[in-house]
N, C-alpha and C positions, 0 to 999 in steps of 0.2 A: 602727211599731216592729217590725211583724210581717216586713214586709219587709228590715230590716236584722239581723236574728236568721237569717232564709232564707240571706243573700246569705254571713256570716259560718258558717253547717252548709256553706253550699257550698264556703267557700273552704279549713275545716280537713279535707275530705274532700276536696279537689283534693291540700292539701298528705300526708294518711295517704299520697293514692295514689301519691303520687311519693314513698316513705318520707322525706317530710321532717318531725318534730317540731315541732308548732307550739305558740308561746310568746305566750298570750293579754296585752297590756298594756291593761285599764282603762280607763287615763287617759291619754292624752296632752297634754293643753292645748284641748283642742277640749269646751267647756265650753257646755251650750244655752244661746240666750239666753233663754230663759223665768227659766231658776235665777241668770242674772246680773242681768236686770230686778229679780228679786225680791232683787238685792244681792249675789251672788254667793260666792264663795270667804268673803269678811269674814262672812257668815252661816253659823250654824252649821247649822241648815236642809239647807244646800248637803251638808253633809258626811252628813244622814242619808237625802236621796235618792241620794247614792253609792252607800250601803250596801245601797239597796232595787235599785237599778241594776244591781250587782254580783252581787246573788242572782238575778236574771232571767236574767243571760248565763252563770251556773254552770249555771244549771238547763238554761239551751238546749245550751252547748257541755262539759259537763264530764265527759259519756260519754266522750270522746275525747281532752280536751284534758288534760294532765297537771299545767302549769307556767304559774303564775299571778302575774301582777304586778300591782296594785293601782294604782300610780302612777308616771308616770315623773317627772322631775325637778321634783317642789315647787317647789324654792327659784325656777323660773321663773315658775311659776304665781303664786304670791304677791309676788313682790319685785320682777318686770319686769312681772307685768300690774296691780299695783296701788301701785306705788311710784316704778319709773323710766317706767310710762307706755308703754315698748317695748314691750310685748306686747299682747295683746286680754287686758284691756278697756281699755288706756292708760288707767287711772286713774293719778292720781300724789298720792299720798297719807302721811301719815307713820304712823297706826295702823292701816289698813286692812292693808297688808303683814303687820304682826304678825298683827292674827286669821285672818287668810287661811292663814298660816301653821299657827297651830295648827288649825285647821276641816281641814286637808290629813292633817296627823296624828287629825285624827281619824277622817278620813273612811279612811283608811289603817285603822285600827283595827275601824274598824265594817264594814267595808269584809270584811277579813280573817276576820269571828265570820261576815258571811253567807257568805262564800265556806266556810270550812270546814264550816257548817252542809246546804251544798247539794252539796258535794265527794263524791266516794270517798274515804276515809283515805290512797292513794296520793297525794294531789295535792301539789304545794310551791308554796309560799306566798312570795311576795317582794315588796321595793318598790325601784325605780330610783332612786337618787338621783344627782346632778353634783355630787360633793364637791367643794368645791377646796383647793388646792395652795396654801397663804397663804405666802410666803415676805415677812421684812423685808430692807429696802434695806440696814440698815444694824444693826448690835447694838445702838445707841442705846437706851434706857429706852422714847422714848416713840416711835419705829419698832415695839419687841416689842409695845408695846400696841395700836398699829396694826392689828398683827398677830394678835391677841391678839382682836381685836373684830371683824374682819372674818369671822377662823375661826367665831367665837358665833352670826354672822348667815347664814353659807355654808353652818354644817357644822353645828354641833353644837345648832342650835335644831331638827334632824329627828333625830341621833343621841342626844341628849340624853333624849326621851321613845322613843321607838324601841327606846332599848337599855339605858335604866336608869331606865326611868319618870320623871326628872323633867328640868326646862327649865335649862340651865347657872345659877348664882347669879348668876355677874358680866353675864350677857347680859340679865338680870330688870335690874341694876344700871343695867347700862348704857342699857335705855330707859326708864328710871324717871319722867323727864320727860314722856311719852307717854301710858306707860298704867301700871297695876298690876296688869296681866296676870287680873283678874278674871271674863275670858272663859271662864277655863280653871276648868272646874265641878268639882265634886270626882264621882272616879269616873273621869272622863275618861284621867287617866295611867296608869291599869290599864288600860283598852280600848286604845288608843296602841300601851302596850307590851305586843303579841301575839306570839307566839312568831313567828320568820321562818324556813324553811327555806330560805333562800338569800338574798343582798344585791347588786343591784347596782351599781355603779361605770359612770358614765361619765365620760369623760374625753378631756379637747383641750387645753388648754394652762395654764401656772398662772399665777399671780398674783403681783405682786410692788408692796406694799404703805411708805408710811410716815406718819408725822405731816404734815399739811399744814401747807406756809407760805404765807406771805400771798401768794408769789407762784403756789400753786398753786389759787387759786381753790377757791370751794367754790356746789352741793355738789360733791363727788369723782363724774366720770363715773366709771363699770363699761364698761370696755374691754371687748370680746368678745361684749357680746348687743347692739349698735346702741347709737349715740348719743343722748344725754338729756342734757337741763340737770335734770332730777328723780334724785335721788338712791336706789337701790335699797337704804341703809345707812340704815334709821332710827335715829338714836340717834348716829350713828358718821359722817357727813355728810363733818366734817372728814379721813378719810383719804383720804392721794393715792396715787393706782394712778398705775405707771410701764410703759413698756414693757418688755418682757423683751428681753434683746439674744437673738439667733439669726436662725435663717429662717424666714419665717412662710407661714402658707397665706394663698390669697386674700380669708379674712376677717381676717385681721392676726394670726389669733393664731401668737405663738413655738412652732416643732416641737420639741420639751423631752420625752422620754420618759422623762426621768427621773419626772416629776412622776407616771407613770402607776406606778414602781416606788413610789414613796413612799408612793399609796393604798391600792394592795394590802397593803405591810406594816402602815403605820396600822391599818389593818381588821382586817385578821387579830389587834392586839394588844387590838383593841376590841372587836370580836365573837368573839371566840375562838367555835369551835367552827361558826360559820353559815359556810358553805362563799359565796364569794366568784363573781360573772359579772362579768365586762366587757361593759356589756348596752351602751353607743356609745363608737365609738374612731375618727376618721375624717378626713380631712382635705377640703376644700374644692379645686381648683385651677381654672386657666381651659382646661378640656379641651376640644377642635375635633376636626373628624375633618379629617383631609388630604384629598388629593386624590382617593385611592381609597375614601372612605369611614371608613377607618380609623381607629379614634383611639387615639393613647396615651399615656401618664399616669405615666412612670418616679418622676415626683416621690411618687407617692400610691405606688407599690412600696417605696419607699425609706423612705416614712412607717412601712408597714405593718411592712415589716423589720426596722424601730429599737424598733417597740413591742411586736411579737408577742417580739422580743428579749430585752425587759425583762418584759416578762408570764413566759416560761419562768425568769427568773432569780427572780422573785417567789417561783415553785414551788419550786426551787431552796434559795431560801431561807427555803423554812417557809409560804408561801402557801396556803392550799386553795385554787385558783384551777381551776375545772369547766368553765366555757366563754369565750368570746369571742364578741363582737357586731360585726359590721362595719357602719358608719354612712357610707353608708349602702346598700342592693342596687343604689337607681337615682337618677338625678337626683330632685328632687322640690320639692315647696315647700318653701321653709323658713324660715318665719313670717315674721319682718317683713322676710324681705330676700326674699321671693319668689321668683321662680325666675331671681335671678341668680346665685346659688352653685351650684356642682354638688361635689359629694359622693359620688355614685355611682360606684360597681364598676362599671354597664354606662348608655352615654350615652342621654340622651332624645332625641331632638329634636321640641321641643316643638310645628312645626307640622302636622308627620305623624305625631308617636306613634311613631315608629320607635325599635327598640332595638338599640344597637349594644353592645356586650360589648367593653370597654375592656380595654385589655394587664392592667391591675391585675387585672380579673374572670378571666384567666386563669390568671393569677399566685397569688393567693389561691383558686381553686379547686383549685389540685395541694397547696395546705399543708395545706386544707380534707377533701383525700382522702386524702392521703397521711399527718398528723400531724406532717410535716418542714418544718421550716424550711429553708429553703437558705441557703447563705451568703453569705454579703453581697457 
């Protein structure tokens, strides 16, 4: 432990020294397998070595470090590692998902009393979530409900305790056949919902949902985190995800920046007052270097431009919107699809390490210095 406490004093004192601001996240899905042996996320256990976890890297890095995340995107942790299977630990499960779910909110909560408890009173406090974008095919009754159940299981089963201590009615309703949510101890939705001085939003592409027919097969795969015959919707199996019509990145998902306008206002009407990040916004493509070494990436310029776009019109119209996250700095792994995605601002090449600084990485560093958008 001692050594990985060392390596991270080193790495927030590399970044003071190049005045870069560093933004501690927690969690990111890289979960020990000691705490999954002993059953992981679906224990609650899980959630109270978070909170001991959490007060250990405050105590080591919170001289320095200001802006703290607790957790990035739950909804994967839970619903792709213990539901569709895609994730580590590939469990595929139909109750697990739920209490995994709540053990994340809670460990989010417990998570958040030790960080404050070990903090400076300067520090801000937040958690990353990957809202999505639920759009129906169709006004149809039982498309809105499609709709209606997917939002309960994407969105509002972390918003729900988060931001008004308790878990949606209809989403309690709707896995009724499951469980009766009796995991959730009393006491629990008071720690949950701890005060947040900032939320963030990540965001790729959205969703566009309806009632299955016989010819859509069930369960309904979740397009955009890998393929599964295991369904990530416990309770809701039956809904069909559709393609989105537009252009997609090289993981398939639709380049749609509308959907990234639609979060920021949702938010802003939800949390009024917690000031809003863009903590991943990013696209995938099949970037090469040419002949001379070079590479460049007009399509991931073009991404950035469309979003950073709608991000300003957010502000514009009434957003507290404070930063932006680019996803990602550099190539890198990326869970179940390994390192055949590239995502990065600057190219890896994986057999020499070498780092090549893509057109986009210069591109976004004049917006980055400058504040300006250029025009399109």
């Amino acid at each position: 432990m001692q050594r990985g406490l060392d390596f991270y004093r080193s790495l927030v004192d590399e970044l003071l020294g190049a005045g870069i601001q560093p933004v501690v996240t927690l969690y990111h899905w890289d979960l020990p397998q000691e705490l999954e042996n002993a059953g992981g996320w679906p224990e609650r256990e899980t959630a109270e070595r978070f909170a001991e976890y959490a007060g250990i890297v405050a105590e080591a890095l919170g001289d320095r470090v200001e802006f703290w995340t607790t957790l990035n995107e739950p909804w994967c942790s839970a619903f792709l590692g213990y539901g569709s299977g895609v994730h580590a630990p590939g469990r595929t499960e139909r109750l697990a998902p739920l209490r995994a779910a709540h053990h994340l909110n809670l460990a989010h909560g417990l998570g958040a009393q030790a960080l404050r408890a070990a903090l400076p009173a300067r520090a801000q406090l937040a958690i990353s979530l990957n809202p999505a974008v639920v759009r129906p095919l169709s006004d149809k009754p039982e498309d809105l409900d499609a709709q209606r159940r997917i939002d309960a299981l994407a969105n509002r089963v972390f918003t729900g305790p988060l931001l008004r201590g308790a878990y949606p009615s209809d989403l309690i309703k709707d896995t009724a056949s499951i469980t009766d949510w009796s995991f959730v101890r009393d006491g629990d939705l008071a720690v949950i919902k701890h005060p947040l001085d900032a939320l963030g939003i990540n965001y790729y592409t959205p969703s566009l949902v309806s009632a299955a027919t016989d010819n859509d097969g069930s369960p309904a795969r979740h397009d955009g985190h890998g393929a599964s015959d295991h369904s990530p919707w416990p309770g809701s199996e039956r809904v069909a995800f559709h393609q989105t019509p537009g252009e997609r990145t090289e993981m398939g998902w639709t380049i749609d920046p509308t959907g990234l306008h639609d979060l920021l206002m949702r938010y802003s009407r939800e949390a009024p007052g917690v000031p809003l990040y863009i903590t991943e916004n990013g696209a995938a493509f099949d970037d090469k270097p040419d002949a001379e070494g070079a590479v460049h990436d007009p399509r991931r310029i073009d991404y950035l431009q469309a979003h950073l776009a709608v991000a300003h019109q957010a502000i514009a119209d009434g957003a507290d919107l404070r930063g932006y996250f680019l996803w990602s700095l550099m190539d890198n792994f990326e869970w179940a699809y390994g390192y055949s995605k590239r995502f990065g601002a600057v190219y890896v090449d994986y057999p020499t390490q070498a780092r090549v600084p893509k057109s986009s990485a210069r591109w976004y560093a004049r917006v980055a210095r400058t504040g300006e958008l250029p025009a399109s």
